[in-house]
N, CA, C and O atoms as a GROMACS GRO file, in nm:
protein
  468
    1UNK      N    1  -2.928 -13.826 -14.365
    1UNK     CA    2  -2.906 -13.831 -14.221
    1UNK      C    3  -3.035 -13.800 -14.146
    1UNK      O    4  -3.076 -13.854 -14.043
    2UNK      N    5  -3.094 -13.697 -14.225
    2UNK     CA    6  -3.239 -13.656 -14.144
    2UNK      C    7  -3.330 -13.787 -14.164
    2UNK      O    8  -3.399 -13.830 -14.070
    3UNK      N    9  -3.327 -13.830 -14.251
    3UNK     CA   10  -3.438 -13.934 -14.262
    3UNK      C   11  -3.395 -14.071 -14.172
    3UNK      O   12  -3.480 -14.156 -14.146
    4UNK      N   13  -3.300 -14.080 -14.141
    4UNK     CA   14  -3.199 -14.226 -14.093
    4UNK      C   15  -3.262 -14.170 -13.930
    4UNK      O   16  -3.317 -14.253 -13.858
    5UNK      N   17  -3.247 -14.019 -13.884
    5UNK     CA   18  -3.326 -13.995 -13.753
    5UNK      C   19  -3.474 -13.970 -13.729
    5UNK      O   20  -3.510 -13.925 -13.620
    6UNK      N   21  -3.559 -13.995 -13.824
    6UNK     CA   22  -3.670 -14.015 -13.824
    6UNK      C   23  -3.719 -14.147 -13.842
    6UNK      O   24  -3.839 -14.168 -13.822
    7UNK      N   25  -3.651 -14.231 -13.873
    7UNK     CA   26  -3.653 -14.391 -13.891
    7UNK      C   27  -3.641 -14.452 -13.741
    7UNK      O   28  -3.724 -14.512 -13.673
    8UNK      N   29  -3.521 -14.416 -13.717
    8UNK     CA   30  -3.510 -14.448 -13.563
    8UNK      C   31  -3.580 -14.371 -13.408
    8UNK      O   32  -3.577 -14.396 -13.287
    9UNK      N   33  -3.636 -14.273 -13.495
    9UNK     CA   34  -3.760 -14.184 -13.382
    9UNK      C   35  -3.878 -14.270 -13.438
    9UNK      O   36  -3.953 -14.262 -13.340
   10UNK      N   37  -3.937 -14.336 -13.517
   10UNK     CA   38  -4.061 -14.428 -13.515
   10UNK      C   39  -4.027 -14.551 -13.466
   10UNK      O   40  -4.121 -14.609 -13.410
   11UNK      N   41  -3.911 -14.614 -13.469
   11UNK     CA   42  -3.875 -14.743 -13.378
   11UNK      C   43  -3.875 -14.706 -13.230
   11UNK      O   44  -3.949 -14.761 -13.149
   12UNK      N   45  -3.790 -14.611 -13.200
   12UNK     CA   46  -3.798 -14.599 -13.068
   12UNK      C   47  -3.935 -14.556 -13.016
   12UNK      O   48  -3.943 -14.521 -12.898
   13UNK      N   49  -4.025 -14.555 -13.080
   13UNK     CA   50  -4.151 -14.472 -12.991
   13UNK      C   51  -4.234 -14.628 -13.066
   13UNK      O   52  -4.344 -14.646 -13.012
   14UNK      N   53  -4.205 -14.726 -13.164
   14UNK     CA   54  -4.271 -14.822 -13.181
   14UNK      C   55  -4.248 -14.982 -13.035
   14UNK      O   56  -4.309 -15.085 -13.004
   15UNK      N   57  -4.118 -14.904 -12.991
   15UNK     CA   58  -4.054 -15.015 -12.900
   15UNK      C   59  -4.111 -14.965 -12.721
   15UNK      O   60  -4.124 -15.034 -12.619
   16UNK      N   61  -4.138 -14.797 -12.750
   16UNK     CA   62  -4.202 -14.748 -12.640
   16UNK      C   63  -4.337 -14.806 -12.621
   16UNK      O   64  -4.371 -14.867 -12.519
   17UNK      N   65  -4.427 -14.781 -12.742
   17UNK     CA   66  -4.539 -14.898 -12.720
   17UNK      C   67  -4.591 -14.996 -12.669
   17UNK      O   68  -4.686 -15.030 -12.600
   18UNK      N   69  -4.439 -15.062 -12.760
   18UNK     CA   70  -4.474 -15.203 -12.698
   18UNK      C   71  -4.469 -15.229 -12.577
   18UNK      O   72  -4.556 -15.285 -12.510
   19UNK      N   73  -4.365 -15.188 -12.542
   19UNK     CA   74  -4.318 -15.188 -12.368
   19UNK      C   75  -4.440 -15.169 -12.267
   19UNK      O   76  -4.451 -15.217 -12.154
   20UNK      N   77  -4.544 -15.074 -12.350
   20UNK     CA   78  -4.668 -14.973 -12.219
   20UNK      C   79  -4.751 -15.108 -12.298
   20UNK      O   80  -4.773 -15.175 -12.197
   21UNK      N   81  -4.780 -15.148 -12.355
   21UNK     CA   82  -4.878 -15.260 -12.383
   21UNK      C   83  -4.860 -15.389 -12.284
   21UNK      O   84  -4.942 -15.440 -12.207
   22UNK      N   85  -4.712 -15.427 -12.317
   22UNK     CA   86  -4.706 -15.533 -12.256
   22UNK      C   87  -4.696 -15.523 -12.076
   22UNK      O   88  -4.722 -15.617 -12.001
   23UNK      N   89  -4.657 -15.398 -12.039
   23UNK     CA   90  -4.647 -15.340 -11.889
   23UNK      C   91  -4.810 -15.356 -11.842
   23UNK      O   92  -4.846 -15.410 -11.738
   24UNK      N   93  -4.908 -15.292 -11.952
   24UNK     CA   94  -5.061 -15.292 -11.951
   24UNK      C   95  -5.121 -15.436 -11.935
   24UNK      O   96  -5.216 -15.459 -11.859
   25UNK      N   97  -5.055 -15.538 -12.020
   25UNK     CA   98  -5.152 -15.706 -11.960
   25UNK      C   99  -5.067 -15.744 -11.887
   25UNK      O  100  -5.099 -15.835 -11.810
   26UNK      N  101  -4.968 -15.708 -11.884
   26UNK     CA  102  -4.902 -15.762 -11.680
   26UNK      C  103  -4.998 -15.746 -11.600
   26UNK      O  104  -5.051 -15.840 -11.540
   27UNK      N  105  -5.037 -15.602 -11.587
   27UNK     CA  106  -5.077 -15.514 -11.452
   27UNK      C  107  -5.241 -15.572 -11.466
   27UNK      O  108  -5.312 -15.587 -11.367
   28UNK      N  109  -5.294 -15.607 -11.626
   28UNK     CA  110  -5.388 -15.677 -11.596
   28UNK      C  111  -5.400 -15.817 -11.555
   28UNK      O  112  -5.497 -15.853 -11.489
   29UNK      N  113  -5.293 -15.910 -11.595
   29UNK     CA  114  -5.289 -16.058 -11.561
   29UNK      C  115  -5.263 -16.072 -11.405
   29UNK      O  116  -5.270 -16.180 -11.346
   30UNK      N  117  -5.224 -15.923 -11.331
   30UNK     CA  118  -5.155 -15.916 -11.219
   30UNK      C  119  -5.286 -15.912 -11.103
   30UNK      O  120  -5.298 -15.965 -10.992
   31UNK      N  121  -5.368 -15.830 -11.176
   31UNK     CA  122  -5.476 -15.767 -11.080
   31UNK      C  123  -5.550 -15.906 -11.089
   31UNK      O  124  -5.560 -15.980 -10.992
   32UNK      N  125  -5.608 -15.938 -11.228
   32UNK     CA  126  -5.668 -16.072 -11.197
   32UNK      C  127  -5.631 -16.166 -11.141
   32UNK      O  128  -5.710 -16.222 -11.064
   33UNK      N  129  -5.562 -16.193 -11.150
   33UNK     CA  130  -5.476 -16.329 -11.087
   33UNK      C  131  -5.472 -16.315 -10.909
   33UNK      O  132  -5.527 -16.402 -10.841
   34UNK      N  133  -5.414 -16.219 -10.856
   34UNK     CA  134  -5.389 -16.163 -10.767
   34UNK      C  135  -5.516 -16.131 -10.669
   34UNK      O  136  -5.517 -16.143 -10.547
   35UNK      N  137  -5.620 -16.090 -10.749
   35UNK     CA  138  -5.748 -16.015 -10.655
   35UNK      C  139  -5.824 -16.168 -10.697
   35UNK      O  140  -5.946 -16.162 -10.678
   36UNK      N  141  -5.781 -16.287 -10.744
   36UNK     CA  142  -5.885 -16.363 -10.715
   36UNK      C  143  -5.865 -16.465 -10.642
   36UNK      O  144  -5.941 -16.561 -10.637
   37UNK      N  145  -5.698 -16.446 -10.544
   37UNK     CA  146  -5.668 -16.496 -10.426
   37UNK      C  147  -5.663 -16.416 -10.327
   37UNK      O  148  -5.635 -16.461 -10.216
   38UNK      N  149  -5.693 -16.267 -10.349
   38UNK     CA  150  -5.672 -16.199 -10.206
   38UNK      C  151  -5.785 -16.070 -10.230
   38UNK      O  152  -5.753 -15.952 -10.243
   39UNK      N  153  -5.920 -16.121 -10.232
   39UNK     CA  154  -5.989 -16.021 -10.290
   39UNK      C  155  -6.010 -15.891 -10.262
   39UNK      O  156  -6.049 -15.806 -10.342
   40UNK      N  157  -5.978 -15.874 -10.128
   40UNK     CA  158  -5.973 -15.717 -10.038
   40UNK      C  159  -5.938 -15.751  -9.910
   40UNK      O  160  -5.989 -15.832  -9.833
   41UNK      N  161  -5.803 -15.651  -9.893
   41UNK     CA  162  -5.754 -15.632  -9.777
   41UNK      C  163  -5.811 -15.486  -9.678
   41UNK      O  164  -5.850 -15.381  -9.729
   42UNK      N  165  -5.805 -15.508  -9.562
   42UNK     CA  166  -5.808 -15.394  -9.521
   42UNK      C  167  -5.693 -15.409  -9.390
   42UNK      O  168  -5.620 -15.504  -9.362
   43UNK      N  169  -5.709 -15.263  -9.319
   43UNK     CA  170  -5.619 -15.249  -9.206
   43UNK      C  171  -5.570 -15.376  -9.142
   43UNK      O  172  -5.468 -15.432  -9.183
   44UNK      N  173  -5.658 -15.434  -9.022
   44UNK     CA  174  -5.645 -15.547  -8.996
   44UNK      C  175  -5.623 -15.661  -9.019
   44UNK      O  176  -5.632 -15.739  -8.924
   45UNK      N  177  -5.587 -15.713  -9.157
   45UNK     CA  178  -5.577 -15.805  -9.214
   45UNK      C  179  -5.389 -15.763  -9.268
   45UNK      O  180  -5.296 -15.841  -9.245
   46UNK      N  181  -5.380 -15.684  -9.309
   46UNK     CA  182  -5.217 -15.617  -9.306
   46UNK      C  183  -5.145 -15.638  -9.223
   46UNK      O  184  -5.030 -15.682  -9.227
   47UNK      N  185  -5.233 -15.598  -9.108
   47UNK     CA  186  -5.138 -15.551  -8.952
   47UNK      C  187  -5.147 -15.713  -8.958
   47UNK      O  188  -5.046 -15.765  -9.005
   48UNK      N  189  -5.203 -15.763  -8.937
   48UNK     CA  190  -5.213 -15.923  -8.868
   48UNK      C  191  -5.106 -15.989  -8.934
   48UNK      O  192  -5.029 -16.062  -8.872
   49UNK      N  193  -5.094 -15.965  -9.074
   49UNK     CA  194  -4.956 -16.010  -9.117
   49UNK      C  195  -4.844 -15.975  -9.061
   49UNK      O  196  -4.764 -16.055  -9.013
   50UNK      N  197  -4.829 -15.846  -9.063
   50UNK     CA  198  -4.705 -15.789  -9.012
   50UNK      C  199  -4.691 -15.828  -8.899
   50UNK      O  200  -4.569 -15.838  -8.889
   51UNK      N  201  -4.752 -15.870  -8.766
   51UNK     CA  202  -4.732 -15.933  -8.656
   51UNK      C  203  -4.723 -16.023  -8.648
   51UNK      O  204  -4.666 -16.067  -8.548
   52UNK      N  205  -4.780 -16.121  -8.762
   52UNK     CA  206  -4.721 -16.270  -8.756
   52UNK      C  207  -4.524 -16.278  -8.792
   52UNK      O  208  -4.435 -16.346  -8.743
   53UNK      N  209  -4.526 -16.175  -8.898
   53UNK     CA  210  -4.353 -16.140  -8.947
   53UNK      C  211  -4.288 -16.122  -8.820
   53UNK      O  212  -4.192 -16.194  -8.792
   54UNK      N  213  -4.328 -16.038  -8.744
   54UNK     CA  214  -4.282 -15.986  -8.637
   54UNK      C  215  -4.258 -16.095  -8.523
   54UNK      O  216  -4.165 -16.095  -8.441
   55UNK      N  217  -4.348 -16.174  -8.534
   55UNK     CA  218  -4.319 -16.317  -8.397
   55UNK      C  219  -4.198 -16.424  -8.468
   55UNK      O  220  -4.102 -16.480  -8.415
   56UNK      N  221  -4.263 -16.425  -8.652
   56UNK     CA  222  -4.119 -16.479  -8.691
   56UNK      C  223  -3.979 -16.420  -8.669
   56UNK      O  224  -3.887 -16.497  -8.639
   57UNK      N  225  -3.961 -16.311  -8.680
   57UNK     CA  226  -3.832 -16.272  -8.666
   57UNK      C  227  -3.832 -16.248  -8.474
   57UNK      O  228  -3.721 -16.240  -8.421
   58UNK      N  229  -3.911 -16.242  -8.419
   58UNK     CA  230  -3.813 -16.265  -8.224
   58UNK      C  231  -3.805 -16.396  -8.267
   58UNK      O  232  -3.691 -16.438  -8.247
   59UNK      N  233  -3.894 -16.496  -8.327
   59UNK     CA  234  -3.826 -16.633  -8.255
   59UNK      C  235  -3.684 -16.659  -8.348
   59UNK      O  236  -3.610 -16.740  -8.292
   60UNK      N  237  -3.646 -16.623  -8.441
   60UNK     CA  238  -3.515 -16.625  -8.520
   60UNK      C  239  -3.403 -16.549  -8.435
   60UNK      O  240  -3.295 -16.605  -8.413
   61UNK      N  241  -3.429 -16.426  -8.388
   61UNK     CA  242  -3.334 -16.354  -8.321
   61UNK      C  243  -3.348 -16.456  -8.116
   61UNK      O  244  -3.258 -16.496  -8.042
   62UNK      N  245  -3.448 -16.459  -8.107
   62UNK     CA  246  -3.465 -16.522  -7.959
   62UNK      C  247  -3.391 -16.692  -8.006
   62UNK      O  248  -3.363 -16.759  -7.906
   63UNK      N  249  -3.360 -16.757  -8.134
   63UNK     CA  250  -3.306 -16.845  -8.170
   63UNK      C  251  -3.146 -16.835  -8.146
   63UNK      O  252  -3.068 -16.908  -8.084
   64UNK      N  253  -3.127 -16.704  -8.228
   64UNK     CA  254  -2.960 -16.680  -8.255
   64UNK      C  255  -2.914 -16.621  -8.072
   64UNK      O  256  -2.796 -16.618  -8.034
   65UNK      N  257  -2.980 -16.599  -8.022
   65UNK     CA  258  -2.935 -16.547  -7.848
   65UNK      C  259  -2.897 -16.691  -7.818
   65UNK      O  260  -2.785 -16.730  -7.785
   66UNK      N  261  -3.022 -16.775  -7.836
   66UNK     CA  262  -3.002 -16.908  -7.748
   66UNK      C  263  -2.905 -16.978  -7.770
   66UNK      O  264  -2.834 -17.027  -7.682
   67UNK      N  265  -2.885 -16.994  -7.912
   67UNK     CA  266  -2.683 -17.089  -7.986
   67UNK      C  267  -2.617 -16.944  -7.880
   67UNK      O  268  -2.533 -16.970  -7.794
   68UNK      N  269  -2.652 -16.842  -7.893
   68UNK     CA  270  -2.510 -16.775  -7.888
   68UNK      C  271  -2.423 -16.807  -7.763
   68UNK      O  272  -2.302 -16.826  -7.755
   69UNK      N  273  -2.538 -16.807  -7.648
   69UNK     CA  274  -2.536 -16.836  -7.497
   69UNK      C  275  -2.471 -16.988  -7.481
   69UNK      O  276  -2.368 -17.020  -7.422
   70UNK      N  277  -2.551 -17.058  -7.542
   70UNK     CA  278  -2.509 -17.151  -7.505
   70UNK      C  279  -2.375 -17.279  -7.596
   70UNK      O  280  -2.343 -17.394  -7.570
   71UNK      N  281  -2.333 -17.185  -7.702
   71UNK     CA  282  -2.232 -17.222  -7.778
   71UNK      C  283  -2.099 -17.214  -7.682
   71UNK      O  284  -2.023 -17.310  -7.667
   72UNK      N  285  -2.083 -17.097  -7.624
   72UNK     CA  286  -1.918 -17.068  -7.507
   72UNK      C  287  -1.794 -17.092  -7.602
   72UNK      O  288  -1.682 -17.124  -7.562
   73UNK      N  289  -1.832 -17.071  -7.733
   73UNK     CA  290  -1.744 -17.022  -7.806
   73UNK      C  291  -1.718 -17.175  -7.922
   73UNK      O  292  -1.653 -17.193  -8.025
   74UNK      N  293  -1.796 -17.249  -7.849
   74UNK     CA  294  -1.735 -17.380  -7.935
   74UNK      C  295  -1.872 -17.372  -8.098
   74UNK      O  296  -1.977 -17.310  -8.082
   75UNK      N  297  -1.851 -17.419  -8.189
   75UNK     CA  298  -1.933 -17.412  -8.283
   75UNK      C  299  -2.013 -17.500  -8.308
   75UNK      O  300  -1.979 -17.616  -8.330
   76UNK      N  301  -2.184 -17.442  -8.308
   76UNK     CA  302  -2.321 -17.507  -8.318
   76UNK      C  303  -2.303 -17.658  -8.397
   76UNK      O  304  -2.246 -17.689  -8.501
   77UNK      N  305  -2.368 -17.724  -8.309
   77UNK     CA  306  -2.344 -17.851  -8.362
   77UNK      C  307  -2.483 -17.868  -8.470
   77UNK      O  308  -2.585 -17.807  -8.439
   78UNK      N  309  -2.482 -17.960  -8.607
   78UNK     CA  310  -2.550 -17.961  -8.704
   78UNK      C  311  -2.716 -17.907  -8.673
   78UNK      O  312  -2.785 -17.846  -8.755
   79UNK      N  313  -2.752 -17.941  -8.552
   79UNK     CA  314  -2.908 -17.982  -8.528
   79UNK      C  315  -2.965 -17.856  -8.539
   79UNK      O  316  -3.056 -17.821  -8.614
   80UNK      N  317  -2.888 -17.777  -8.436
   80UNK     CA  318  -2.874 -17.646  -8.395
   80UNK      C  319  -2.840 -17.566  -8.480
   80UNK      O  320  -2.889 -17.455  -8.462
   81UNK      N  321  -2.762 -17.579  -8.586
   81UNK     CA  322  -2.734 -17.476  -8.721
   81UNK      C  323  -2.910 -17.491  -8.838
   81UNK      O  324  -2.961 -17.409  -8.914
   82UNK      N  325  -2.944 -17.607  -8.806
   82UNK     CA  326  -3.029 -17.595  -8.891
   82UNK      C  327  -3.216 -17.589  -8.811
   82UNK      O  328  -3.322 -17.630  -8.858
   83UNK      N  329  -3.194 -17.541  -8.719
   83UNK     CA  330  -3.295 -17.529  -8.634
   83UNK      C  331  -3.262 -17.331  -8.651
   83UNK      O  332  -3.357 -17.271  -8.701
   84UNK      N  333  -3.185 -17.276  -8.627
   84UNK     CA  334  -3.129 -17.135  -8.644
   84UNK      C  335  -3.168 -17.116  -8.791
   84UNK      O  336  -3.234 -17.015  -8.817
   85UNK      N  337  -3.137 -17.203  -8.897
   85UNK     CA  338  -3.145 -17.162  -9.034
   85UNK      C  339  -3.298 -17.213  -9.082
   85UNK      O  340  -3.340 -17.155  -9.182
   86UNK      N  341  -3.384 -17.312  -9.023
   86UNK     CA  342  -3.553 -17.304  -9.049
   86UNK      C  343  -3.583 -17.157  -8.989
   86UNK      O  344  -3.662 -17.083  -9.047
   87UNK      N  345  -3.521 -17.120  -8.877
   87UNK     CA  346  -3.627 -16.985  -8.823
   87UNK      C  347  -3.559 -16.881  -8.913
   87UNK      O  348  -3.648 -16.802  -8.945
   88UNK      N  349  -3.457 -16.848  -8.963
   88UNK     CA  350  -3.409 -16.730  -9.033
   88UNK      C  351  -3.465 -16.733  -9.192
   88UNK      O  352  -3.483 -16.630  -9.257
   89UNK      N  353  -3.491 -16.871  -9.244
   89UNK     CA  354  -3.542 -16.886  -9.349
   89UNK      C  355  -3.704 -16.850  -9.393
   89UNK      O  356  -3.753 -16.822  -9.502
   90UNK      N  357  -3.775 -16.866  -9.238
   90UNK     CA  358  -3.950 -16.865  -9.256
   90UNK      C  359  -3.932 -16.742  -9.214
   90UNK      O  360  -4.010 -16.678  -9.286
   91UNK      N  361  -3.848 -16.618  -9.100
   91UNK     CA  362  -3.879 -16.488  -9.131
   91UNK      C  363  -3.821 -16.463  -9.257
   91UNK      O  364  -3.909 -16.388  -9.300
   92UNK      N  365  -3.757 -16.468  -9.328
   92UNK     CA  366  -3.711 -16.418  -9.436
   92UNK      C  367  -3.785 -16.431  -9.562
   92UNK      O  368  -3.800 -16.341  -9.644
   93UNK      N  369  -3.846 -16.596  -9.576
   93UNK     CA  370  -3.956 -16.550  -9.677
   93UNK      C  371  -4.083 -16.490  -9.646
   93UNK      O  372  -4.159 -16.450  -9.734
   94UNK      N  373  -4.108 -16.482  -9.516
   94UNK     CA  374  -4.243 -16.421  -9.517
   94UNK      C  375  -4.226 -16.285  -9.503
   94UNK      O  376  -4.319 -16.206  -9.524
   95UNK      N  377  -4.103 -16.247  -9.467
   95UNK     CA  378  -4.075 -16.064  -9.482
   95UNK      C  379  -4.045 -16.061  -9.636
   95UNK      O  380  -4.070 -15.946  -9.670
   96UNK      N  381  -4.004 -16.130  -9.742
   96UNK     CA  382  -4.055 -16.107  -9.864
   96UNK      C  383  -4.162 -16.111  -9.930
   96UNK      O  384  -4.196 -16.047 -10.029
   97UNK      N  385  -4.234 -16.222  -9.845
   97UNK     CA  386  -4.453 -16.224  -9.916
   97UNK      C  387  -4.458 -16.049  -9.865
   97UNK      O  388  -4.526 -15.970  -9.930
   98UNK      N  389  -4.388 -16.009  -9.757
   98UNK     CA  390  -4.503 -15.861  -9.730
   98UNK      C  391  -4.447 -15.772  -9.829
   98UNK      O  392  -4.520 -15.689  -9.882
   99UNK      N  393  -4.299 -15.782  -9.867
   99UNK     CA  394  -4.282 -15.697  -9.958
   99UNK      C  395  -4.344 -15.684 -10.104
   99UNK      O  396  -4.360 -15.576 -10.159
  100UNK      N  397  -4.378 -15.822 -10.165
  100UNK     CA  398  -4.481 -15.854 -10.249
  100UNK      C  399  -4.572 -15.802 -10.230
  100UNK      O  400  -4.596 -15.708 -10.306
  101UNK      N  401  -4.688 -15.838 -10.100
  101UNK     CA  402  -4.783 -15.720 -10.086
  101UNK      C  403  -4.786 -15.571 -10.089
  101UNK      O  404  -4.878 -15.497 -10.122
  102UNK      N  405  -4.673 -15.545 -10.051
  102UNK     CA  406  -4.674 -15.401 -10.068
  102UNK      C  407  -4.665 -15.331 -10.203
  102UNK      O  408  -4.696 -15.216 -10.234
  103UNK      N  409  -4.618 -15.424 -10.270
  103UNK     CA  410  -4.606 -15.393 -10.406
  103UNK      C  411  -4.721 -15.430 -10.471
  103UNK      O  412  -4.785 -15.352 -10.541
  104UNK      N  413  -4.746 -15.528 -10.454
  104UNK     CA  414  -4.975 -15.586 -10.522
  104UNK      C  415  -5.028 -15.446 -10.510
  104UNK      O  416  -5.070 -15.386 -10.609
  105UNK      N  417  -5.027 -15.378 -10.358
  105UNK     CA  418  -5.112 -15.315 -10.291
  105UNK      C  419  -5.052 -15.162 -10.392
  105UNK      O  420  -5.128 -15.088 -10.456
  106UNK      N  421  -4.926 -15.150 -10.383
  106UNK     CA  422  -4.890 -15.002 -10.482
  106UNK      C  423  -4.926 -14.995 -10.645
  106UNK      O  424  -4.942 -14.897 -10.719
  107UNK      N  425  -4.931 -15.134 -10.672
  107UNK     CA  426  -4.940 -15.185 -10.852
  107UNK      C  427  -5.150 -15.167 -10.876
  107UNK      O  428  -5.209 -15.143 -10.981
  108UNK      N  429  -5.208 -15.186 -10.747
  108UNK     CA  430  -5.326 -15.168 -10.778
  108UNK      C  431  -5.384 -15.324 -10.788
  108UNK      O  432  -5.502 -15.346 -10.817
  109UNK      N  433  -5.271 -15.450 -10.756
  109UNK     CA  434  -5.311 -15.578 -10.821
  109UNK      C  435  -5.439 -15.585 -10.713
  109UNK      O  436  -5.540 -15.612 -10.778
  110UNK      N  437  -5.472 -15.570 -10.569
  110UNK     CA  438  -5.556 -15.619 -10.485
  110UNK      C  439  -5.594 -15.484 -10.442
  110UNK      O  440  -5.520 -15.387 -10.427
  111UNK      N  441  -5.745 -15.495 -10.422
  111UNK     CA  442  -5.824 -15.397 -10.327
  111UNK      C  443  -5.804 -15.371 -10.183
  111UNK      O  444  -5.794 -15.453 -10.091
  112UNK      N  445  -5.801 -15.259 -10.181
  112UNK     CA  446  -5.765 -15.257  -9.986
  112UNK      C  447  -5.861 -15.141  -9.952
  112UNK      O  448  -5.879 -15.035 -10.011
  113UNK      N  449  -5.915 -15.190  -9.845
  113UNK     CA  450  -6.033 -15.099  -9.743
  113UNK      C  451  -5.994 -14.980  -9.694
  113UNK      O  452  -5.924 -15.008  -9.597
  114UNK      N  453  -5.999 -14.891  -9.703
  114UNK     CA  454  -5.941 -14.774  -9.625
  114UNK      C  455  -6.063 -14.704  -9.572
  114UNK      O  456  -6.153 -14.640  -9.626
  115UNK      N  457  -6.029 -14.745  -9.428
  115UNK     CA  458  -6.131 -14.635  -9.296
  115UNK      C  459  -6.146 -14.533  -9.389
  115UNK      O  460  -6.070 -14.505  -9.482
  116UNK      N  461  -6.246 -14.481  -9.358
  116UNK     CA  462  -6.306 -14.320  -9.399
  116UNK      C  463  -6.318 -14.276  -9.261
  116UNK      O  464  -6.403 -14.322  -9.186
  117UNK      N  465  -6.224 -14.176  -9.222
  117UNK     CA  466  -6.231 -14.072  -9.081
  117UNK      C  467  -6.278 -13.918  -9.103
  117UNK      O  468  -6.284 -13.841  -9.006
   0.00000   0.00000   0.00000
């Protein structure tokens, strides 16, 4: 029995390995790949994203006001459902590119500038 749990304490720490190896050329295939389309960010280059997200989502919400107003209860005719669903679709993937970045930026994949104050 003792030996049957020492068998399976060298697998499990042989499968732990593997796991930190292969986690290790992710984070390297990640950084390369990654920092040789976005080589360094800093402040301004962040924010500028996030305000472009930000004009996408008023014109999606300034979209869904305009059907709402002017629907009077009857339901959006095709043009208009899919004029509402291009603007909910381009904020929505580009509020997922930032969540990607935020994650590049926590994983270490891309360099970012940080003011010295």
């Amino acid at each position: 029995m003792n030996e049957d749990y020492g068998d399976d304490y060298k697998k499990m720490m042989n499968q732990k390995r593997f796991l930190n190896d292969i986690e290790q050329g992710i984070r390297i295939a990640n950084r390369e790949i990654i920092h040789a389309k976005l080589p360094a960010l800093n402040k301004d280059t962040v924010l500028a994203f996030a305000v472009a997200i930000a004009r996408l989502r008023a014109r999606y919400l300034q979209a869904a006001f305009r059907a709402a107003e002017t629907d009077r209860g009857e339901p959006l005719d095709q043009s208009e459902v899919n004029q509402l669903r291009t603007h909910r679709e381009s904020y929505e993937e580009t509020k997922a590119a930032f969540e990607a970045l935020r994650y590049a930026i926590e994983q270490g994949y891309v360099d970012v500038e940080v003011d010295k104050e």
